[in-house]
Backbone as CSV, one residue per row, in Angstrom:
resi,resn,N_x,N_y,N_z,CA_x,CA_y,CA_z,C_x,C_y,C_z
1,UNK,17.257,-38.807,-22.007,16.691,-37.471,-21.921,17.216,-36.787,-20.653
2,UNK,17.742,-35.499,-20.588,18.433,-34.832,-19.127,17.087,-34.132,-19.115
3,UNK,16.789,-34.133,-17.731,16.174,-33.632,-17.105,16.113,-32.725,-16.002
4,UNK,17.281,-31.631,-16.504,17.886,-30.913,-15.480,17.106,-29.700,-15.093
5,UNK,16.994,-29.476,-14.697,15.940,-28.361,-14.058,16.805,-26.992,-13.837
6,UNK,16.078,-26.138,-13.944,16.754,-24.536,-13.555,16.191,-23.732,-12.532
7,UNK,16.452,-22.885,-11.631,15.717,-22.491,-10.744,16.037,-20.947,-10.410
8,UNK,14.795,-19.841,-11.025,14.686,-18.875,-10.947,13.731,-18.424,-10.090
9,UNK,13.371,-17.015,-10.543,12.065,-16.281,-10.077,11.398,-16.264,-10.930
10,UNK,9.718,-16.306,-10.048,8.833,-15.915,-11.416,9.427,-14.687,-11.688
11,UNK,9.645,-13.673,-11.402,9.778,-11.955,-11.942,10.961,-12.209,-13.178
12,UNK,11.672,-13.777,-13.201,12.463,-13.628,-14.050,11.907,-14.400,-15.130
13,UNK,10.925,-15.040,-14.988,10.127,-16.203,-16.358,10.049,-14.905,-17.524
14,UNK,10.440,-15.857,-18.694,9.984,-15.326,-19.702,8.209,-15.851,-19.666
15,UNK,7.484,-14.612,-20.818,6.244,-14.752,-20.667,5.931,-16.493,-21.793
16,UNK,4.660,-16.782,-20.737,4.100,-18.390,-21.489,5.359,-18.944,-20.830
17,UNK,6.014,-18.853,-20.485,7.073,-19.687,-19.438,6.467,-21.010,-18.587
18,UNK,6.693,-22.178,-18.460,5.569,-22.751,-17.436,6.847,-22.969,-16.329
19,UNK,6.271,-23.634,-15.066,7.591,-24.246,-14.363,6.274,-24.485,-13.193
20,UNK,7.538,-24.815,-11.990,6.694,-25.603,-10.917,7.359,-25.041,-9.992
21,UNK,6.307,-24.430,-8.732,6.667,-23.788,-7.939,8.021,-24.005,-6.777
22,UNK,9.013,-23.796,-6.529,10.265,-24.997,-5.559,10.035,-24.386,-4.547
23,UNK,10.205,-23.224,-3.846,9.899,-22.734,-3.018,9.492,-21.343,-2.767
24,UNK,9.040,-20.851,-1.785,8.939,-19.544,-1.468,9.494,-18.677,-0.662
25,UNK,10.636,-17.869,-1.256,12.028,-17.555,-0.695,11.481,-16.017,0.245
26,UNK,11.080,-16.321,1.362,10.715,-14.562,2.128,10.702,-15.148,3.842
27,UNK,10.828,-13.998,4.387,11.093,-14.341,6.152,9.059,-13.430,6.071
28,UNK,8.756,-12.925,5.296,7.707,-11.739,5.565,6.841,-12.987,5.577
29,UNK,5.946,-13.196,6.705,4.953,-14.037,7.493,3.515,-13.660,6.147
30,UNK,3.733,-12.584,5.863,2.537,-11.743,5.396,2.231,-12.360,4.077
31,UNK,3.403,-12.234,3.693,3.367,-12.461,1.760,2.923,-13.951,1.751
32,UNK,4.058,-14.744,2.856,3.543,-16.198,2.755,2.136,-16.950,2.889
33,UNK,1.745,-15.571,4.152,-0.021,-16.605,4.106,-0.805,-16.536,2.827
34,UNK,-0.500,-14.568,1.793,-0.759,-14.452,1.331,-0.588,-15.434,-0.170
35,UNK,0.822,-15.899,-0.480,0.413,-16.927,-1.370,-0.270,-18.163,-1.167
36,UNK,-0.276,-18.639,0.663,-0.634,-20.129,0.634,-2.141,-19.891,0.343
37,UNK,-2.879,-18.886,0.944,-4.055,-18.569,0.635,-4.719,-18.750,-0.456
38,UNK,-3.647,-18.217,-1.297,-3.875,-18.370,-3.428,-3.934,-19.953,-3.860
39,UNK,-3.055,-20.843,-3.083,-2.997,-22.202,-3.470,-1.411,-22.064,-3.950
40,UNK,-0.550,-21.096,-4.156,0.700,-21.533,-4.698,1.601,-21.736,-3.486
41,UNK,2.180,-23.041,-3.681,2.799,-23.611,-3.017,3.948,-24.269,-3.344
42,UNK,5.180,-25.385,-2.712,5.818,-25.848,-3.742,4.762,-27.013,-4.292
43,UNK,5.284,-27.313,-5.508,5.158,-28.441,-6.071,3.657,-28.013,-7.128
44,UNK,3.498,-26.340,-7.458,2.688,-25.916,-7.990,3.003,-26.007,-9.147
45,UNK,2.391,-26.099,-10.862,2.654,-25.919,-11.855,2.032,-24.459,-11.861
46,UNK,2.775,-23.481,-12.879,2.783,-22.277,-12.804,3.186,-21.521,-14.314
47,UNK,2.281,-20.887,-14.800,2.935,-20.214,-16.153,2.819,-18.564,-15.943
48,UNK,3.374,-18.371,-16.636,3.943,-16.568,-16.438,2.845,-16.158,-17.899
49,UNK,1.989,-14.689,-17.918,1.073,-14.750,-18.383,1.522,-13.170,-18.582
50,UNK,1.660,-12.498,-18.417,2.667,-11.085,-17.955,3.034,-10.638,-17.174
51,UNK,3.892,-9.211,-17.477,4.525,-8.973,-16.255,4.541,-7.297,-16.416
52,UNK,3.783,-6.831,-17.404,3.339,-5.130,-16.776,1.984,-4.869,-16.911
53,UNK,1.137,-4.465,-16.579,1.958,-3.569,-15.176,2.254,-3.978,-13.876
54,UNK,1.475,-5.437,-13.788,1.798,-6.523,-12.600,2.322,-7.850,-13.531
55,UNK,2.580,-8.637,-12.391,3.002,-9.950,-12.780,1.657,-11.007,-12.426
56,UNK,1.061,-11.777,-13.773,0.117,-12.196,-14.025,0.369,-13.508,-14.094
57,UNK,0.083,-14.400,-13.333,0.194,-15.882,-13.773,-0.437,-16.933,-12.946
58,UNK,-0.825,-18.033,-13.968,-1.983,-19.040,-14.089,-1.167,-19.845,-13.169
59,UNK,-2.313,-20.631,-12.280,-1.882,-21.442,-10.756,-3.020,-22.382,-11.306
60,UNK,-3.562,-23.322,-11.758,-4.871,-24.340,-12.392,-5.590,-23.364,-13.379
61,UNK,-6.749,-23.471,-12.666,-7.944,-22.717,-13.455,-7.495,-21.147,-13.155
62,UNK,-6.944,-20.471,-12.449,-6.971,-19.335,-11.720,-5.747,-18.478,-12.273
63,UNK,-5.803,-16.894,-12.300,-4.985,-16.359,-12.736,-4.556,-15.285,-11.451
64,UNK,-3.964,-15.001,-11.248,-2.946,-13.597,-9.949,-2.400,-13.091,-10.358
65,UNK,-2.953,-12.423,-9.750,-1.600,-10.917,-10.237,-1.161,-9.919,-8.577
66,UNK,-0.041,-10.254,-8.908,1.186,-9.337,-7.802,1.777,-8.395,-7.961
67,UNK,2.203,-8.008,-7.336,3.518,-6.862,-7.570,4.803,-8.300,-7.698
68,UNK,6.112,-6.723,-8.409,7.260,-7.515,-8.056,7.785,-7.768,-7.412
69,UNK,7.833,-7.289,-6.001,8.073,-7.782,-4.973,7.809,-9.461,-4.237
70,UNK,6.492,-9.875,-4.747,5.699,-10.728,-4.159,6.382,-11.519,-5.591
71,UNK,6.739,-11.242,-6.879,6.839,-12.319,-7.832,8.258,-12.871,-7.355
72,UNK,9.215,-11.860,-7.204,10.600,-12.051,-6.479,10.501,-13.478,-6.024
73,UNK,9.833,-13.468,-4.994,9.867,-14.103,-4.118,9.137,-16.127,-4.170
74,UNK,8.583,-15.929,-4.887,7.971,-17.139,-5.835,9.202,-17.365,-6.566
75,UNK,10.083,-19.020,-6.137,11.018,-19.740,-6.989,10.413,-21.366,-7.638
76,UNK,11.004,-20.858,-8.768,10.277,-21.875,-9.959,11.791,-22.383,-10.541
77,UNK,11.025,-23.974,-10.585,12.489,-24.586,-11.681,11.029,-24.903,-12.824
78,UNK,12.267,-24.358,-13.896,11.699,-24.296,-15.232,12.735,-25.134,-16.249
């Protein structure tokens, strides 16, 4: 079985997409506390739930919603 992994943005998941968070690509101090705050981190499982008029997606029990800016920036191998 290959088990090769791909590594995008959430802003690029197709919707019901799942993947796992790899890193969080930003120098902005702001956005970062703001996701660690949420719980997404690496090594998060993560599904894409939509993406207008924000970008909506399930972190466990919990759902967020961002702008695209902030989804940008959330990298997922899917």
């Amino acid at each position: 079985m290959n088990k090769s992994t791909h590594l995008i943005s959430l802003s690029d998941m197709k919707i019901q997409q799942k993947g796992v968070v790899a890193e969080l690509v930003t120098d902005n101090g702001s956005i970062l506390r703001k996701l660690m705050s949420m719980g997404i981190l690496p090594g998060t499982r993560i599904k894409l739930i939509q993406k207008f008029p924000s970008y909506v997606f399930q972190v466990g029990y919990t759902q967020v919603a961002v702008d695209r800016e902030i989804a940008s920036v959330i990298s997922v191998n899917i």
